[in-house]
N, C-alpha and C positions, 0 to 999 in steps of 0.2 A: 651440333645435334645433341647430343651428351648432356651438356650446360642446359638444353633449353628443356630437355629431359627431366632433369633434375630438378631445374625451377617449378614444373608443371608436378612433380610429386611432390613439395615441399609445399606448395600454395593449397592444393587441393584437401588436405586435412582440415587449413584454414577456412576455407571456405566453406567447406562443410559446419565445421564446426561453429561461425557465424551466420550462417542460414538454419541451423537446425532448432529456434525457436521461432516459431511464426511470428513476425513483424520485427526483427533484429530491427535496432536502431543503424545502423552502415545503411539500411536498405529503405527509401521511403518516406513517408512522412511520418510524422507521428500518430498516433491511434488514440486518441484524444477521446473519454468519457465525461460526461458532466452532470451530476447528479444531486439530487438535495436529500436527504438521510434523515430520520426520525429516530432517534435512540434513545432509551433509557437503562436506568440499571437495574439489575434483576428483583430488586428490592421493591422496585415502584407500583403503583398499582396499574400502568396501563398497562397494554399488550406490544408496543412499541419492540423490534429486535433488540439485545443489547448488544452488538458489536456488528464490526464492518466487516468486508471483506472484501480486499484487494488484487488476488491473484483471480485471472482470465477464467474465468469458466463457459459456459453454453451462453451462445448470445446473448444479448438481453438480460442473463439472470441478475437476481437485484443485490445490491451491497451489502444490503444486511443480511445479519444469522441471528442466530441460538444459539450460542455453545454450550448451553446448560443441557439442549436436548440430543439424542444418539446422532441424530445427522448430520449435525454442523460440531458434534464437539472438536474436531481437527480441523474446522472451514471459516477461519475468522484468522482475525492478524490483529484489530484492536479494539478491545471490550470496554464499554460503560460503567462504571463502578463508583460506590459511594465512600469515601473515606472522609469520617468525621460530618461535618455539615457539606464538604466539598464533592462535586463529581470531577470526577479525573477518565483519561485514558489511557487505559493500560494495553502494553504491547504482547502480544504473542510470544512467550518463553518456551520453547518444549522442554519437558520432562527428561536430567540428565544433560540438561546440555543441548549444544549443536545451535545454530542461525533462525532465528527467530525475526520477528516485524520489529521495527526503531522507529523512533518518533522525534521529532523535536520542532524546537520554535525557530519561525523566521521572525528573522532582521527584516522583510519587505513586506509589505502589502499584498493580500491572495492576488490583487487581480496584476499588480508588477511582477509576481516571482513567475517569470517565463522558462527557470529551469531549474529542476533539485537541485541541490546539491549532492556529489556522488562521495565526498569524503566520511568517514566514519565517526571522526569527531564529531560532525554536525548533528548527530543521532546518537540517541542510545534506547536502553529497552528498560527504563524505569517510567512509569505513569508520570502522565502530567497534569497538572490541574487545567480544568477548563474556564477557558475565561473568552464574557463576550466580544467580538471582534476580534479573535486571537487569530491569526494562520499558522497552521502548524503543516511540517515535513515530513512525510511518512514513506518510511519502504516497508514493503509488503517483505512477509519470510520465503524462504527461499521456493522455485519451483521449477519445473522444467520438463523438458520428456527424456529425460535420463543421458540425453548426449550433452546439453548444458543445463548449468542452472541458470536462472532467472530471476532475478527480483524487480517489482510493478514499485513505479515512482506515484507519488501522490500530494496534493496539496487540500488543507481540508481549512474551512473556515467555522469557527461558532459563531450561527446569526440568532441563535435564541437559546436559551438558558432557561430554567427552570430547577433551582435547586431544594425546593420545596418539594417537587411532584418527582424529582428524580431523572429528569428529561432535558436533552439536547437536541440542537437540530445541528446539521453540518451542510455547506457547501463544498464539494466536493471535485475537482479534476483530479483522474489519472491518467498515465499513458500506458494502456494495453502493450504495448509492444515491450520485447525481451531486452530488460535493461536499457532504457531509454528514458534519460530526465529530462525530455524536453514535454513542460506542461504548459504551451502554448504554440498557435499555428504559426 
């Protein structure tokens, strides 16, 4: 009785603590979005958003932001930007430090890579340049509801370029669910 006592307090932290982001990878399938993105950098003349945004919000709301304006300046993970003749995408850094959005290229093809990679080498948080037909790997910066954190897996593709007008477009899957790199059903 004791033993099985003890099991039953030792597990139950766990369990808590794997269920306390809505769609924990342990549980379900994966929460699969697919989405196609218009970006440009803040320089350009369209009206197009300049960055994404990867972390779960209200159903439906759309990928892109602002950072430039009060309401999305904290609501983005990775920005559109012009360096030199190039557009690149820069990752989310917070000011001071602390866990921010990472980026990086894949070895596979958008529509083969059926699951992030979870290692940290595979990412970092310096801009990359874009280029067409490139797939790139994104995790979102961190988020949670204060019992864990969280970070949203993502695979983006460039189907159109535009380095003239300052514009991107992206193919986009994420997986909604807490910590979960599985980017395919």
């Amino acid at each position: 009785m004791r033993l099985s006592l003890l099991a039953l307090v030792l597990v139950l932290p766990l369990a808590g603590a794997l269920s306390a982001c809505e769609g924990n990878s342990f549980f379900g399938e994966p929460r699969l979005r697919t989405d196609t993105v218009s970006l440009a950098a803040p320089t350009s003349a369209t009206t197009f958003a300049t960055a994404i945004d990867l972390v779960p919000g209200v159903p439906g709301s759309p990928l892109e932001s602002f950072p430039e304006t009060p309401a999305d300046a904290d609501r983005f993970d990775f920005t559109v930007r012009k360096v030199g003749a190039q557009l690149v995408l820069r990752p989310f850094v917070p000011l001071g430090g602390g866990s921010g959005a990472e980026i990086g290229l894949s070895t596979r093809d958008f529509d083969a890579l059926r699951t992030a990679p979870r290692g940290g080498a595979d990412y970092g948080e310096e801009a990359v340049p874009l280029v067409l037909n490139t797939t790139y790997i994104m995790r979102s910066r961190p988020w949670g509801n204060g019992l864990q954190r969280c970070q949203t897996y993502a695979k983006a593709k460039v189907t159109a370029l535009d380095a003239a007008a300052q514009t991107v477009r992206l193919a986009v899957v994420l997986n909604e669910n807490c910590d979960d790199e599985r980017l395919a059903d």
